[in-house]
C-alpha positions as CSV (number, residue, x, y, z in Angstrom):
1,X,-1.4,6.3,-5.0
2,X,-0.7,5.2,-8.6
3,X,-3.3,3.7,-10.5
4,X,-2.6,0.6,-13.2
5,X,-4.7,0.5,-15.9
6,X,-5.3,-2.1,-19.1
7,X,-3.2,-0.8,-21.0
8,X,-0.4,-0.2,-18.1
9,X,-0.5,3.7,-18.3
10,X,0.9,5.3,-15.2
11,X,-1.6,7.7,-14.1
12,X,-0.6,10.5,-12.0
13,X,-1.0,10.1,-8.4
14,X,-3.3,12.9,-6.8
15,X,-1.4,12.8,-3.3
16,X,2.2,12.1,-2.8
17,X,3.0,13.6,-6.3
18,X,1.6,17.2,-6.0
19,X,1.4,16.7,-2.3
20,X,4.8,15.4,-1.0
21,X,4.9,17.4,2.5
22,X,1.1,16.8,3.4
23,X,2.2,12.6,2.5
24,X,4.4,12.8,4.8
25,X,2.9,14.2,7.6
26,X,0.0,11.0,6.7
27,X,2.6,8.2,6.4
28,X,4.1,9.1,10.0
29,X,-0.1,9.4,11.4
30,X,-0.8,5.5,9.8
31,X,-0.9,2.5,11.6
32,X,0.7,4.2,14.9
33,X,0.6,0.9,16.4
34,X,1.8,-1.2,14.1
35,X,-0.6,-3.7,13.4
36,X,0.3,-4.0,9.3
37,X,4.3,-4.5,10.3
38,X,3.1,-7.2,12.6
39,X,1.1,-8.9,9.8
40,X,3.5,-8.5,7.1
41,X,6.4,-10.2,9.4
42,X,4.0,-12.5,10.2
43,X,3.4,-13.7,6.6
44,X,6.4,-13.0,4.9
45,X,9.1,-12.2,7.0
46,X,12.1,-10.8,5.3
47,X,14.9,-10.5,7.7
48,X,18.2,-11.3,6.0
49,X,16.3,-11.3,2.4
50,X,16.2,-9.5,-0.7
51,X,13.3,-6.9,-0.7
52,X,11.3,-4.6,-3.2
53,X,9.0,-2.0,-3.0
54,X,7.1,-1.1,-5.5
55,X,5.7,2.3,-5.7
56,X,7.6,3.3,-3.0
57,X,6.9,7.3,-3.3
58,X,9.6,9.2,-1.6
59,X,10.5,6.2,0.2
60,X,9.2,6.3,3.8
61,X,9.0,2.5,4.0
62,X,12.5,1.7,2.6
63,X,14.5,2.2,6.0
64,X,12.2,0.3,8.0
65,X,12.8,-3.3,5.4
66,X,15.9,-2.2,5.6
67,X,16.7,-3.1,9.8
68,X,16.7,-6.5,8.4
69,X,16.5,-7.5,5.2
70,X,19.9,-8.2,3.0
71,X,18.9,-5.9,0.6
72,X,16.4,-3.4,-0.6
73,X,15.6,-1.6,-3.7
74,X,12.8,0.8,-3.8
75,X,11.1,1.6,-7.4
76,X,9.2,4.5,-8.2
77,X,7.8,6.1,-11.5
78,X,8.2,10.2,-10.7
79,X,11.6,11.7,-11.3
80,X,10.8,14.0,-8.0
81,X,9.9,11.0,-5.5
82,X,13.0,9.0,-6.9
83,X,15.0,11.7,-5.7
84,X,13.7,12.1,-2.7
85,X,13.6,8.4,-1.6
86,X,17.6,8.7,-2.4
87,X,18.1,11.5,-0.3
88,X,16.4,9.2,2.5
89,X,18.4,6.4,1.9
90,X,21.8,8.2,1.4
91,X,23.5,6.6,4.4
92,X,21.7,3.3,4.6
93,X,23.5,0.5,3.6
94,X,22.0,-1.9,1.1
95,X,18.9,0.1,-0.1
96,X,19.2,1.3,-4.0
97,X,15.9,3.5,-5.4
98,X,15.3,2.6,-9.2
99,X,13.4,4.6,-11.3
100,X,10.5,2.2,-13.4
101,X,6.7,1.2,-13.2
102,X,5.7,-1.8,-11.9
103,X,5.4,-3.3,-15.2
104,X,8.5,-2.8,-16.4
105,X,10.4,-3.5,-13.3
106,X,14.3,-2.7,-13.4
107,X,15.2,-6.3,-12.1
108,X,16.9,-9.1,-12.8
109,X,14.6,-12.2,-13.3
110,X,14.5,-14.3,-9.8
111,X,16.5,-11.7,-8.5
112,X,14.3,-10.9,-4.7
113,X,12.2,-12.9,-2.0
114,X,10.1,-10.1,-1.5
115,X,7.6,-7.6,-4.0
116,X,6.1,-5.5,-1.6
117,X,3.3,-2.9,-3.3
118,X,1.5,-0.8,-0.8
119,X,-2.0,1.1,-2.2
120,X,-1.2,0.0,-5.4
121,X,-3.8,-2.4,-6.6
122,X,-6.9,-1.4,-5.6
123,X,-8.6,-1.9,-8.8
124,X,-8.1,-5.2,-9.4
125,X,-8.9,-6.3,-13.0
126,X,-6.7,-4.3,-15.4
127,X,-3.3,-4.8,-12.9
128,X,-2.5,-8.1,-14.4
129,X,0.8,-6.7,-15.8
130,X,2.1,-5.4,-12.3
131,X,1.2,-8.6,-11.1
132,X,3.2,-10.7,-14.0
133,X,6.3,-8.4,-13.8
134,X,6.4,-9.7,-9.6
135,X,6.4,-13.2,-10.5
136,X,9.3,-12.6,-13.1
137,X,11.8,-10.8,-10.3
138,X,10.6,-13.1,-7.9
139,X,12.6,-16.2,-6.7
140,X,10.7,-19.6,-6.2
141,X,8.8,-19.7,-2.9
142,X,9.4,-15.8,-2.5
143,X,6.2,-13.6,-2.0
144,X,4.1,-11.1,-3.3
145,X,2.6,-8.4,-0.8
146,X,-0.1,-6.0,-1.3
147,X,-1.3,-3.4,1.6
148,X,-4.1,-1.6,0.2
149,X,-6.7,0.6,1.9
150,X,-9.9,-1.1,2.9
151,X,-13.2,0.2,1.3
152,X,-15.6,-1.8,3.3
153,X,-14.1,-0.6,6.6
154,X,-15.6,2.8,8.4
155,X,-15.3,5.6,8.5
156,X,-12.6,5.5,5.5
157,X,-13.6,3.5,3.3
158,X,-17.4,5.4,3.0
159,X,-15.3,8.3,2.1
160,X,-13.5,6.7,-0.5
161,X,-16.7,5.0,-2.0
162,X,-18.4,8.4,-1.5
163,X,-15.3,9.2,-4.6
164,X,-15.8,6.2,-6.4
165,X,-19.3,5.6,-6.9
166,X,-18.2,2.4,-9.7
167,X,-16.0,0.9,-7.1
168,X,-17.0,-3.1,-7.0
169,X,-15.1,-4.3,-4.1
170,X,-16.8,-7.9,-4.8
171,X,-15.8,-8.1,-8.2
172,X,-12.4,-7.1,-6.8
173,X,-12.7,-9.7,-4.3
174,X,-13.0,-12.2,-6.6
175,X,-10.1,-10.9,-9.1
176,X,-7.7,-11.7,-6.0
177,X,-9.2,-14.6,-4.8
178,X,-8.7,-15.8,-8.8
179,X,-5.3,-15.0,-8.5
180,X,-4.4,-17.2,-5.6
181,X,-4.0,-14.2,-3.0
182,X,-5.2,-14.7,0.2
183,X,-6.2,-11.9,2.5
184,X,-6.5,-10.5,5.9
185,X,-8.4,-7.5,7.1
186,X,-6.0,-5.7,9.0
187,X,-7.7,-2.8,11.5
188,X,-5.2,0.0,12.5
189,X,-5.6,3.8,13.8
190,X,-4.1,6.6,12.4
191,X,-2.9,9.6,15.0
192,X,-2.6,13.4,13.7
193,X,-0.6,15.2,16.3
194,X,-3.2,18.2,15.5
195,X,-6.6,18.9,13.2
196,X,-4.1,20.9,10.9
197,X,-2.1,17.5,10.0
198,X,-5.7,15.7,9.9
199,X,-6.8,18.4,7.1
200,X,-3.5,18.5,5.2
201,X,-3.8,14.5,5.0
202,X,-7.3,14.1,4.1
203,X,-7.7,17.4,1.7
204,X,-5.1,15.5,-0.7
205,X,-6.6,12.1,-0.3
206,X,-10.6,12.9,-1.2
207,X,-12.5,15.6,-3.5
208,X,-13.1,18.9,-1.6
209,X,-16.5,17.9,-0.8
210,X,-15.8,14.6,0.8
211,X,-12.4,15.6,2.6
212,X,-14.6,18.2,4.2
213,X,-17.2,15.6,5.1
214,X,-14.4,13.4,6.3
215,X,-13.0,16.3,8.5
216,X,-16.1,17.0,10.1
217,X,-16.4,13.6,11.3
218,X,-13.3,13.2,12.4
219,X,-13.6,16.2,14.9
220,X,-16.9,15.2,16.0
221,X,-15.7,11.3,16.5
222,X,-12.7,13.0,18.6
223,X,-14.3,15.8,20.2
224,X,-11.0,17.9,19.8
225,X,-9.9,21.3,19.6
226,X,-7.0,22.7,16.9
227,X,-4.2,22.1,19.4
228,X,-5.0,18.0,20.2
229,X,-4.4,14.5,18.5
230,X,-6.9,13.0,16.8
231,X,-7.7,9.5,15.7
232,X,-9.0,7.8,13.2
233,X,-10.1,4.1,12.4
234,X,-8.9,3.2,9.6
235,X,-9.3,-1.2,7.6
236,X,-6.5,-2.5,6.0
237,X,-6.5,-5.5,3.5
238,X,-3.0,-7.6,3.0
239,X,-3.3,-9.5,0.4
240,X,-0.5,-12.4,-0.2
241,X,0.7,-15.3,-2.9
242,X,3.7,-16.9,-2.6
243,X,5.5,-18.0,-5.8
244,X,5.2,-22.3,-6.0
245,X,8.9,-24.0,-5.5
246,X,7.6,-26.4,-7.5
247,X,5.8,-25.9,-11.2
248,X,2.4,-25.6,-10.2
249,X,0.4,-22.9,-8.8
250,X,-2.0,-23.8,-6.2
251,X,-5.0,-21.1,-5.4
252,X,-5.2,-21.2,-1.4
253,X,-8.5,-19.8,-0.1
254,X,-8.8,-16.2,1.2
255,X,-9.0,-15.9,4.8
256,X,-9.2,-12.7,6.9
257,X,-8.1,-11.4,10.2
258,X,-11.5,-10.4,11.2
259,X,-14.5,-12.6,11.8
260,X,-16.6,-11.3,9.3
261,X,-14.3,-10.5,6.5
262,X,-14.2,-11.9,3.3
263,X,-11.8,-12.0,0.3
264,X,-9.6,-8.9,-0.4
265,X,-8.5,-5.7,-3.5
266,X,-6.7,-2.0,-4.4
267,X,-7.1,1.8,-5.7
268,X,-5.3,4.6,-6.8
């Protein structure tokens, strides 16, 4: 996950960018069924639109906008993941991969319906460029779509508070709500195929004392041996604004999928 800061630096990401191989076994273990796909067409469908995804790593996501949106260009910061998501694409029709940073996107002006980021934004305050540079490339009444990782929802997000002790998610709460996203709390379950996948996925996501925290629990919430899947719950928050047709922005009020959720944020 990359990480925007005030002065839009581009931090290093810990995973994907050391970690490609162990990414990818964890993008293929998220969401098995599909409930953030399902939310996303749900709020901003983009079948036979112009789509892009920001931060798209090595590009897992590209192919699957790609089944039916007119066009898709992925954009990613590391020379090593922008070659990678080419390979991916090679043979798909209508999916480019652009090297640039989310604040300097390599776009036209009003040029796509769709600015998809996806664990992006965690952090909230500080991200206001990436979030400019959207509206710019976006056309009037297209969207902008944030997936990030959700700290209040167990067993994940204690791990990731347990590595981000300063973490505010109400103050990041309240950054999205003041910039007219709305949100919904999107609960999905990730599947390993063995604990050696789990390991590989969560060693390059927390420090070595949390991952092995986080790997304990997991066996004991599974009750597997080596050879078997395991599962793991794991929140979600979308968080949307559409770009106003008209001249105006008007804030909508957050509202979740769950019953007790509140307003929505990002991290890195």
């Amino acid at each position: 996950m990359i990480r925007f800061v005030r002065r839009a630096e581009i931090l290093p990401s810990p995973n994907i960018w050391y970690h490609p191989d162990a990414y990818e076994l964890e993008n293929h273990a998220q969401d098995v069924g599909g409930e953030l796909w399902r939310t996303l067409r749900a709020e901003v469908d983009w079948a036979g639109k112009d789509v892009v995804d920001v931060g798209c790593g090595d590009g897992f996501h590209l192919p699957l906008f790609a089944e039916t949106a007119r066009s898709v260009v992925g954009v990613e910061p590391h020379p090593p993941l922008v070659r990678r998501a080419r390979r991916r694409v090679n043979e798909i029709t209508g999916v480019n991969v652009k090297q640039g940073a989310a604040q300097r996107l390599p776009l036209a002006s009003a040029s796509v319906d769709l600015v998809h980021a996806r664990t992006a934004y965690f952090f909230g305050r500080g991200c206001e460029p990436g979030l400019n540079e959207a509206d710019r490339v976006l056309r009037k009444g297209g969207a902008l779509a944030i997936v990030d990782l959700d700290v209040r929802h167990q067993p994940y997000g204690d791990w990731m508070r347990a590595d981000l002790p300063d973490y505010d998610p109400a103050d990041v709460d309240r950054f999205f709500a003041e910039q007219g996203f709305r949100c919904l709390r999107v609960e999905t379950i990730w599947r390993f195929e063995n604990l050696a996948a789990a390991e590989s996925a969560l060693r390059i996501e927390f420090s070595p004392s949390v991952a092995e925290r986080a790997i304990g629990e997991v066996v004991r919430r599974n009750g597997a041996g080596p050879a078997r899947p395991l599962t793991v719950p794991v929140g979600y928050r979308v968080l949307v604004r559409e770009k106003p047709s008209g001249l105006v922005r008007l804030t909508r009020p957050a509202h979740s999928a769950g019953p007790d959720s509140s307003i929505s944020p990002r991290i890195p």
